[in-house]
C-alpha positions in Angstrom: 0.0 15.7 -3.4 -1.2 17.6 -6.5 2.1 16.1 -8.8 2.0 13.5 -10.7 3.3 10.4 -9.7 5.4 8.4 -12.1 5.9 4.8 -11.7 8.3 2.5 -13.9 6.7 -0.4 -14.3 9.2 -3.5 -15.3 7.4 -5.6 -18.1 9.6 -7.9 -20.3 12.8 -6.3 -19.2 11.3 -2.6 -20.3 10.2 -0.1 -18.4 7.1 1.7 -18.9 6.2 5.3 -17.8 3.0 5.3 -16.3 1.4 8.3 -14.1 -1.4 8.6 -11.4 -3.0 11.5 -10.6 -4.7 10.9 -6.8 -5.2 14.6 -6.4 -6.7 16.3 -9.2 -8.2 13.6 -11.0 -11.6 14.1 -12.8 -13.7 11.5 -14.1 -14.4 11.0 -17.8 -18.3 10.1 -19.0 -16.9 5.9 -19.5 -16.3 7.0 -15.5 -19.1 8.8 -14.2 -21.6 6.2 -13.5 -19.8 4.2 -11.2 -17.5 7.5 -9.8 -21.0 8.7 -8.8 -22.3 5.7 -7.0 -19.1 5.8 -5.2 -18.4 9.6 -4.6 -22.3 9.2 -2.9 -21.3 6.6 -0.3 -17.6 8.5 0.5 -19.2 11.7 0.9 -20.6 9.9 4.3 -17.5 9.2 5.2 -16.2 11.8 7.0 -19.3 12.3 9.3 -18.3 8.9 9.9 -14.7 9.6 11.4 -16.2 12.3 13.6 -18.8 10.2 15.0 -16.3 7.8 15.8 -14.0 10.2 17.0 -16.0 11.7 19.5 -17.8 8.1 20.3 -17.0 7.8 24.5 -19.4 5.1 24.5 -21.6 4.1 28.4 -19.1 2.6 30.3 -20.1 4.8 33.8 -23.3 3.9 33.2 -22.9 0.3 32.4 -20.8 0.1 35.9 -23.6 1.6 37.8 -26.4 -0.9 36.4 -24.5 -3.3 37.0 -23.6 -2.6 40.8 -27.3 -1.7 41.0 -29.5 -4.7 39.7 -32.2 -4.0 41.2 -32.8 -0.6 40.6 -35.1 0.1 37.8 -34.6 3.6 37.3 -30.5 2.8 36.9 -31.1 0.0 34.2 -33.6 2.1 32.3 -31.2 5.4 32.6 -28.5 2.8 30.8 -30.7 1.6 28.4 -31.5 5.0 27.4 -27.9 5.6 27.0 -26.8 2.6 25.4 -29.3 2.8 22.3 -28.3 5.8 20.9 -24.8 4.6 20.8 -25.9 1.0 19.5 -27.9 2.9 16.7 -24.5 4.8 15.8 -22.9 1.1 15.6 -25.4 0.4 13.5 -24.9 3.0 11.4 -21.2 2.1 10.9 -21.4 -1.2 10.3 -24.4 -0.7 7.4 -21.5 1.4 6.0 -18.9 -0.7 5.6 -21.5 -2.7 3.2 -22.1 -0.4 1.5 -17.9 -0.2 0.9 -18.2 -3.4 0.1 -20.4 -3.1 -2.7 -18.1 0.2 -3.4 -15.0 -2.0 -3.7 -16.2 -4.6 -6.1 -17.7 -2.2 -8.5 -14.1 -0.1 -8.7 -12.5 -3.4 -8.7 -14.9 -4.7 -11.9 -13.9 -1.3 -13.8 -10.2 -1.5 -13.2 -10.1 -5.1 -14.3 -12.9 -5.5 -17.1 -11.9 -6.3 -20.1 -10.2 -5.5 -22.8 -8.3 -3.3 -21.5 -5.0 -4.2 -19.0 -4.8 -3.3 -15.5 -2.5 -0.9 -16.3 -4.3 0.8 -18.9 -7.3 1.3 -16.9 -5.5 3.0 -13.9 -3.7 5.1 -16.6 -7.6 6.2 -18.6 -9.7 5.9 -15.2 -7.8 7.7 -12.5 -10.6 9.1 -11.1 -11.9 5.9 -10.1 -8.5 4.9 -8.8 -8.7 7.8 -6.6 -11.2 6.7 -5.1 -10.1 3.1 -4.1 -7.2 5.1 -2.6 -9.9 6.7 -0.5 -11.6 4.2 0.7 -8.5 2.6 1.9 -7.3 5.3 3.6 -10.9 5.4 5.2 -10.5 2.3 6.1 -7.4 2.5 8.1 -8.5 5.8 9.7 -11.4 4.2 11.0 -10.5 1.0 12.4 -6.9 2.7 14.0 -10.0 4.9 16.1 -12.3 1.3 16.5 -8.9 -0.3 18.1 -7.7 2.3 20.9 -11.9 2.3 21.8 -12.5 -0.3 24.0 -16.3 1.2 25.1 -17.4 -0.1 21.7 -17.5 -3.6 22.6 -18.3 -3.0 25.8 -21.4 -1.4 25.0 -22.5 -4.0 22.1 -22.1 -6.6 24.3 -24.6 -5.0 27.1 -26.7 -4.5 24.9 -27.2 -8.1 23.6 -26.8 -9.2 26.8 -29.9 -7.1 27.8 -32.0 -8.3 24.7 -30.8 -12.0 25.6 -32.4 -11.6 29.2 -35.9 -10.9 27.3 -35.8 -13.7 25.6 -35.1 -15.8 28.6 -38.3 -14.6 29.8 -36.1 -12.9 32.8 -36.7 -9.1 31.6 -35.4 -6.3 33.3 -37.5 -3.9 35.0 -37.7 -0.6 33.5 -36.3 -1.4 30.1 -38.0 -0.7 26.6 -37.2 -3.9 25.0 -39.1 -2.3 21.4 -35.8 0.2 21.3 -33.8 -2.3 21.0 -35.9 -4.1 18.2 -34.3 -1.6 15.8 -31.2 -4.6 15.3 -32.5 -8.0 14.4 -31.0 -10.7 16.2 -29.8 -11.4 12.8 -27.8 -8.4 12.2 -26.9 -8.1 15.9 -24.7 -11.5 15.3 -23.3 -9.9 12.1 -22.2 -6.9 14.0 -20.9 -8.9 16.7 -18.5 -10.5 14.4 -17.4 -7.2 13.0 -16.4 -5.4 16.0 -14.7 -8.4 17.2 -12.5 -7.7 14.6 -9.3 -5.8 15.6 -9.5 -3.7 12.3 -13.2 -4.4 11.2 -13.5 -2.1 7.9 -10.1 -3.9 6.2 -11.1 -7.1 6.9 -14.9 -6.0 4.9 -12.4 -5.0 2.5 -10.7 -8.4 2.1 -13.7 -10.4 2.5 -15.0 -8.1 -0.8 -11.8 -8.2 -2.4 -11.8 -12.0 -1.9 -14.9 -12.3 -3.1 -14.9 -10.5 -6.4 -11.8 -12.7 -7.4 -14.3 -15.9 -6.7 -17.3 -14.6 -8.1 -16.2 -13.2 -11.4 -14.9 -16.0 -13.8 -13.8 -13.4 -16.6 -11.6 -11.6 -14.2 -8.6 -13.2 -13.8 -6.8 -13.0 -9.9 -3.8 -11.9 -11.9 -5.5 -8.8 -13.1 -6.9 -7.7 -9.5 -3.0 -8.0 -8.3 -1.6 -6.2 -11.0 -4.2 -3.3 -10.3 -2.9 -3.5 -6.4 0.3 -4.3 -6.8 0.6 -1.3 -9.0 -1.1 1.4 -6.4 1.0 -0.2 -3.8 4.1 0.7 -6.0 2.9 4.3 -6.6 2.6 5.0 -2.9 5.8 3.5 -2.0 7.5 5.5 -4.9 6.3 8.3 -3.3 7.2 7.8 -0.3 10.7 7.0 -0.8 11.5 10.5 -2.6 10.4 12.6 -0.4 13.3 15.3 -2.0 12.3 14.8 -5.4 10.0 18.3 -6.4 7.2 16.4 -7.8 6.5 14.4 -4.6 6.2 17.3 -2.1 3.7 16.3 0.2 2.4 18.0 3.8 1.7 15.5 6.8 -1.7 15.2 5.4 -0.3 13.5 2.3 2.3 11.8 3.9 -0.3 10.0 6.0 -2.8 9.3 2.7 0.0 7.7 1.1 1.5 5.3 4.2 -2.2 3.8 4.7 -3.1 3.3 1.3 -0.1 1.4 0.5 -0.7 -0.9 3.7 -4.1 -1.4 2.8 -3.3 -2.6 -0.6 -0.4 -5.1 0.6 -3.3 -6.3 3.2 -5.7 -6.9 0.3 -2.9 -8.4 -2.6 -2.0 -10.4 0.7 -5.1 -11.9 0.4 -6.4 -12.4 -3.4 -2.6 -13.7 -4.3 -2.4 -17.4 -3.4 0.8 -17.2 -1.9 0.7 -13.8 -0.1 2.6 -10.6 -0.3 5.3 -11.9 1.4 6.4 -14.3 -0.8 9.0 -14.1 -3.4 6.6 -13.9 -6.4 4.7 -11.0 -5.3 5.5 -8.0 -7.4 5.6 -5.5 -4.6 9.1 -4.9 -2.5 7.6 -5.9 0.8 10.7 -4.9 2.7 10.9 -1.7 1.0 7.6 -1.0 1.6 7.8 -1.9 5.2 11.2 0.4 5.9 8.8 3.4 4.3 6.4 3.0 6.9 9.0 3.1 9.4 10.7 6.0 8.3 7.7 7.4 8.9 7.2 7.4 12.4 7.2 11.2 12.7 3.9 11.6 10.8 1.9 8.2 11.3 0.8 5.9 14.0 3.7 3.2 12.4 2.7 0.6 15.0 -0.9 0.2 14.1 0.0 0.2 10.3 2.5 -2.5 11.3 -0.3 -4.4 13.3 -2.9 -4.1 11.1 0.1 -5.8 8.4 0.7 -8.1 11.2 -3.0 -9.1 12.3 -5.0 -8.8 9.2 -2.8 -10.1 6.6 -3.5 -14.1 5.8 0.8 -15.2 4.8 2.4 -13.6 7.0 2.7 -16.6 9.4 3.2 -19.0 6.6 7.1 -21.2 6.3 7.9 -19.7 2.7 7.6 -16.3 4.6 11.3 -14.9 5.2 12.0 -14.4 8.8 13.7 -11.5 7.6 10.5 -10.0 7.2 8.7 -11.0 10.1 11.6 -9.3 12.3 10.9 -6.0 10.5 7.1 -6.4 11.6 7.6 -6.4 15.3 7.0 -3.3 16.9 
């Protein structure tokens, strides 16, 4: 994906050229500051994925404790299962703040005045690199959270055994301190979060959301324009699969499908009248035949759930049933 990929840009009945380098991009000194901050928290990322990926959770365990109440050395033998896991939990969910803080900052240097939208993504592309990365993060992550159904399960022991301490009906042969290393507090955050059916995008939206509400000098249309753009970018890419500066392996492929749904997912939310609606400036049906045609090199139907699930207009009367047909698996 080491070309450069050229977007035409319709302003004013002209076209602009304007080119994005996801690949190879390097960031200037005006970049470095926040590039570092950022490149720090990504470069936990993958350690991450493989956590998650090899996450099988207690659920053998869980059964036998259950079927044995009685038995102290089965509940403490669970409980000594269970925490490790819960810590690891822990430890994803303390990430995706930290992507939250992650988002806003690229989001405040892609939108800052006085330059345009499209002027920073043209001078800062290291920095819109990395937004591409943490969406594509994002998607990889909560597509693993949504086929793992031992994650819930074992959160939900787990506060279920702290609950019974407080109840003053404590079960033998537990160490209640282990489990002191979540605060109630934070154990009702996290419960919220992996209720979630893709967790780390809606962190994402929340942020996205956020900044727009938070920041008076930033103007929502200058957040859209910065995602509305990307969104283009991949899609453009996508859809030229022949043309010699868009050769891309399956790696690629996959890094450009996910980012673009993650950016619909977030314009979706920040625009008041969605991505689905005729004033949003990216092709939502075009964008939505490129995932499809891509069913050879993604998952297609979580990317179509997670536009389905996690997006906030889809449901809404001005949205063309046109394009709700498209988005059933």
């Amino acid at each position: 994906m080491g070309n450069l990929l050229k977007v035409l840009q319709c302003k004013e009945e002209a076209f602009e050229d304007f080119f994005l380098d996801f690949e190879n991009a390097r960031p200037s000194e005006e970049e470095k500051e926040v590039y570092d901050q950022v490149s720090h928290v990504l470069s936990f990322a993958p350690g991450i994925i493989t956590e998650l990926k090899s996450y099988k959770g207690a659920g053998d365990e869980i059964r036998v404790a259950i079927s044995n109440p009685s038995s102290q050395e089965k509940q403490a033998d669970t409980w000594h299962a269970i925490i490790p896991l819960v810590k690891q939990l822990k430890e994803f969910f303390e990430f995706s703040k930290h992507l939250q803080k992650c988002i806003q900052e690229l989001l405040r240097a892609l939108t800052c005045h006085p330059l345009s939208p499209l002027q920073h993504l043209e001078s800062k592309q290291a920095l819109a690199k990395q937004f591409a990365e943490i969406l594509h993060f994002t998607l990889k992550f909560d597509d693993l959270k949504m086929n793992n159904p031992a994650i819930q399960n074992d959160f939900s022991y787990f506060r279920r055994t702290m609950q019974r301490r407080g109840m003053n009906s404590a079960t033998p042969g537990i160490d209640y301190e282990e489990g002191r290393c979540i605060s109630t507090e934070m154990a009702n955050e996290m419960s919220l979060f992996y209720a979630e059916a893709t967790p780390m995008l809606r962190t994402l939206s929340d942020a996205t959301t956020r900044f727009v509400q938070d920041n008076d000098d930033v103007e929502t249309d200058r957040t859209l324009e910065v995602l509305s753009t990307m969104a283009n970018i991949c899609k453009a890419m996508l859809e030229n699969p022949d043309d010699q500066r868009f050769q891309m392996g399956a790696d690629s492929v996959s890094f450009c499908v996910r980012v673009m749904v993650g950016v619909i997912i977030l314009y979706d939310h920040v625009h008041k009248d969605g991505a689905f609606a005729k004033g949003s400036k990216i092709d939502i049906k075009g964008s939505i035949r490129v995932v499809k045609e891509q069913n050879a090199k993604v998952k297609v139907k979580t990317l179509l759930n997670a536009l389905r699930y996690t997006t906030k207009h889809l449901n809404d009367e001005a949205t063309p049933k046109a394009i709700q047909k498209m988005l059933e698996c």
